[in-house]
Backbone bond lengths (Angstrom), bond angles and torsions (degrees), N, CA, C in turn:
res aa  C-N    CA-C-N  psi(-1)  N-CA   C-N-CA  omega(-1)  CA-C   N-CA-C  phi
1 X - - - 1.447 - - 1.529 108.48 -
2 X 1.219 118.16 134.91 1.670 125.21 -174.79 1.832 93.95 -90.06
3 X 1.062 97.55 140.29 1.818 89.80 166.61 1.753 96.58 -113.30
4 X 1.190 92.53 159.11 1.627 100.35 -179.68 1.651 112.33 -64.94
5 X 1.581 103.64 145.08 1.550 110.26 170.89 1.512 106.35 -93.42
6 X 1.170 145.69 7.84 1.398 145.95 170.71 1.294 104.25 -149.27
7 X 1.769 104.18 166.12 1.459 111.96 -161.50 1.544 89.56 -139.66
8 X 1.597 129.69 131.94 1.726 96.47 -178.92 2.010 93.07 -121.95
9 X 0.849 113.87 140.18 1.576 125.74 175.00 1.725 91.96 -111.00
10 X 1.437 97.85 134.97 1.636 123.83 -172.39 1.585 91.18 -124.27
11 X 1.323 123.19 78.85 1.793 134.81 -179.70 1.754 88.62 -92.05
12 X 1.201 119.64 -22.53 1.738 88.81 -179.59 1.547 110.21 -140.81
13 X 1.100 97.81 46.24 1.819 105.62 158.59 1.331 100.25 75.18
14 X 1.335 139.23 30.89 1.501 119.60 -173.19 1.577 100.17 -103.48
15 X 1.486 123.07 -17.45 1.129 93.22 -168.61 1.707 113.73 -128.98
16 X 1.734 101.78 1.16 1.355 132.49 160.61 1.516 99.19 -141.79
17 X 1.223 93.64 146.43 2.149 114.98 -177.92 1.329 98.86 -91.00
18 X 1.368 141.57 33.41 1.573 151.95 169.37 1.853 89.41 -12.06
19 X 1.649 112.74 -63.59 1.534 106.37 -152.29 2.144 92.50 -59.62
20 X 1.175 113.15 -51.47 1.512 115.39 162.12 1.037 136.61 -35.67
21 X 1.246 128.93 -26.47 1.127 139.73 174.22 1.977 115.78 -87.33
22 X 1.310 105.40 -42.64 1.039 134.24 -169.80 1.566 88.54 -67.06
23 X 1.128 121.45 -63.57 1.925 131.02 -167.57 1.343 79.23 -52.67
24 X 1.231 141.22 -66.68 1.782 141.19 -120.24 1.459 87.46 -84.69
25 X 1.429 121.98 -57.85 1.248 120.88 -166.66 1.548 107.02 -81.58
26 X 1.054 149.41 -40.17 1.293 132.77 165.66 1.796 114.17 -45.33
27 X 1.569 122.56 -50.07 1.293 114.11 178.61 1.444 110.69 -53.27
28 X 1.244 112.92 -31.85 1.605 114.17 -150.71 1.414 93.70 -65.02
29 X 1.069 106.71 -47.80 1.766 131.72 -145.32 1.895 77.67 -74.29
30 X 0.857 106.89 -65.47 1.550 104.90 174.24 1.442 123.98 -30.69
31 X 1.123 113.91 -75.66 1.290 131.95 159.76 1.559 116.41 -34.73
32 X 1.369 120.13 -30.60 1.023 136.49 -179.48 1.915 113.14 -69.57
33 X 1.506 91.14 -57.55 1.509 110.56 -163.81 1.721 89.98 -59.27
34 X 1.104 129.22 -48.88 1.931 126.56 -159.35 1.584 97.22 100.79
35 X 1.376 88.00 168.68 1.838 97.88 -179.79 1.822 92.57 -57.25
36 X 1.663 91.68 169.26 0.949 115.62 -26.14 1.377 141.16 -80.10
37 X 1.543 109.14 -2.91 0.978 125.74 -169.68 2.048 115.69 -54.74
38 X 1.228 110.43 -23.07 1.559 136.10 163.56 1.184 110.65 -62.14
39 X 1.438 122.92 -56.11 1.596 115.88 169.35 1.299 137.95 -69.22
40 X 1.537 113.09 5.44 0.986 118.31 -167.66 1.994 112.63 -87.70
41 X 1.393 125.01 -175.40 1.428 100.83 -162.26 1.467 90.23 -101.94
42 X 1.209 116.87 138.47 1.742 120.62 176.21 1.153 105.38 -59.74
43 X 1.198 130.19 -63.19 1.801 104.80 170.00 1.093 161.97 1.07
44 X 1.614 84.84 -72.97 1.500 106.51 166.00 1.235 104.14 -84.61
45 X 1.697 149.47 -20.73 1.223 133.96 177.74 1.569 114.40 -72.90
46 X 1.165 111.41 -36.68 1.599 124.33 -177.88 1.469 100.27 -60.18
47 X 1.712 120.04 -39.75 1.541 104.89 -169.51 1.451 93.90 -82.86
48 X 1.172 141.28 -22.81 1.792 151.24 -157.80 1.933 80.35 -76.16
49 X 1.181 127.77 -50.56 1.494 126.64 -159.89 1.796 103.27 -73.64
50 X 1.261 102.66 -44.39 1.880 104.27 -177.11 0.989 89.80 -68.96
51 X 1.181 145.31 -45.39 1.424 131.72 -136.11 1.728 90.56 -76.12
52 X 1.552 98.68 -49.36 1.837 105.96 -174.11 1.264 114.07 -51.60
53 X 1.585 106.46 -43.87 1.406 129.48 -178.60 2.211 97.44 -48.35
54 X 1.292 115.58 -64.69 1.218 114.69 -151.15 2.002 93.52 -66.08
55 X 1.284 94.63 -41.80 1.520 114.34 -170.28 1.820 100.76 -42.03
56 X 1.331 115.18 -86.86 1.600 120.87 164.73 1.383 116.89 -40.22
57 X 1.004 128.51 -39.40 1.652 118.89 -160.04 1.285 91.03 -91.76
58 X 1.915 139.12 -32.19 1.758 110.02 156.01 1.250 111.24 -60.77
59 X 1.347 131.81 -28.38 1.418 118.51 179.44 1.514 115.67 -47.78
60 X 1.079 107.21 -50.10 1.719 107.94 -179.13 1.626 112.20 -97.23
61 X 1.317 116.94 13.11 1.227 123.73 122.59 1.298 125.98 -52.89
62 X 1.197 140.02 -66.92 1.111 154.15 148.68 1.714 108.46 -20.19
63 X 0.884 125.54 -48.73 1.359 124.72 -162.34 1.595 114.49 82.86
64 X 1.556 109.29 32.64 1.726 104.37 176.22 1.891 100.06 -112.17
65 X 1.708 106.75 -12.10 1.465 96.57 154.59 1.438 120.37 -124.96
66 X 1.669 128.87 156.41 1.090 134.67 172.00 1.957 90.41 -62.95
67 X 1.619 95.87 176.10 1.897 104.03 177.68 1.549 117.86 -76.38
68 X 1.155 80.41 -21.37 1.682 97.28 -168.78 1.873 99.20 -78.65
69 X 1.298 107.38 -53.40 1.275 121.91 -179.73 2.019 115.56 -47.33
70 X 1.370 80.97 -48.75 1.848 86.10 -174.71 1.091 108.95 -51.06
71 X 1.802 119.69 -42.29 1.169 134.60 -151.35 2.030 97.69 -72.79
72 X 1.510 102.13 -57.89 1.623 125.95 -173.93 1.783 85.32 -43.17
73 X 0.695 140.35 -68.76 1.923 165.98 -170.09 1.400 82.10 -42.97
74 X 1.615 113.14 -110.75 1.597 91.19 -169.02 1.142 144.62 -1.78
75 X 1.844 113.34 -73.33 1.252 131.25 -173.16 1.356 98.09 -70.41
76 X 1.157 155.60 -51.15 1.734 145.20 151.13 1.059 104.89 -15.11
77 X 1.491 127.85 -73.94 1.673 142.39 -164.08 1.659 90.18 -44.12
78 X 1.680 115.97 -55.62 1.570 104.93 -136.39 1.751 87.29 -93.28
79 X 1.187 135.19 -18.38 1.423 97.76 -173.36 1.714 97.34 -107.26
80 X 1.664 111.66 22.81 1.986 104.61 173.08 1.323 94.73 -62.31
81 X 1.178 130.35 -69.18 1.644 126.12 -135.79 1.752 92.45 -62.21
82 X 1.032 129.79 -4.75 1.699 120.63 172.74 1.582 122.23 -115.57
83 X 1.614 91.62 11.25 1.825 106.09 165.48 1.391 94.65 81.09
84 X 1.200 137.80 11.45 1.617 125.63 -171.61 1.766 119.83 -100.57
């Protein structure tokens, strides 16, 4: 097995639109679920998702979640407050 000689981190969208992707798929998923979570204002849900996003992903910074876990956590966090 060859392991790679470079590693590339894309921190500012140049070579994937992460923040684009992130908007598209959070509405969708929204849009997806039905009210209420659909009626709610994308705005404020998109900042409700980073915020979860930054919140969990130091957690497993930390080492108090596995990767998989932070991720399960978020998406729990963001559709509780609408019982889903």
């Amino acid at each position: 097995m060859t392991l790679p000689t470079v590693v590339l981190f894309d921190l500012d969208d140049t070579l994937f639109a992460h923040q684009r992707a992130v908007r598209l798929g959070v509405t969708a998923h929204r849009r997806a679920s039905g009210a209420p979570l659909a009626d709610a204002d994308d705005d404020a849900e998109l900042a409700r998702w980073h915020a979860l996003e930054e919140h969990h992903y130091g957690r497993y910074l930390a080492g108090e979640l596995a990767y998989l876990e932070q991720r399960r956590h978020r998406a729990r966090d963001f559709v509780e407050p609408y019982g889903l």
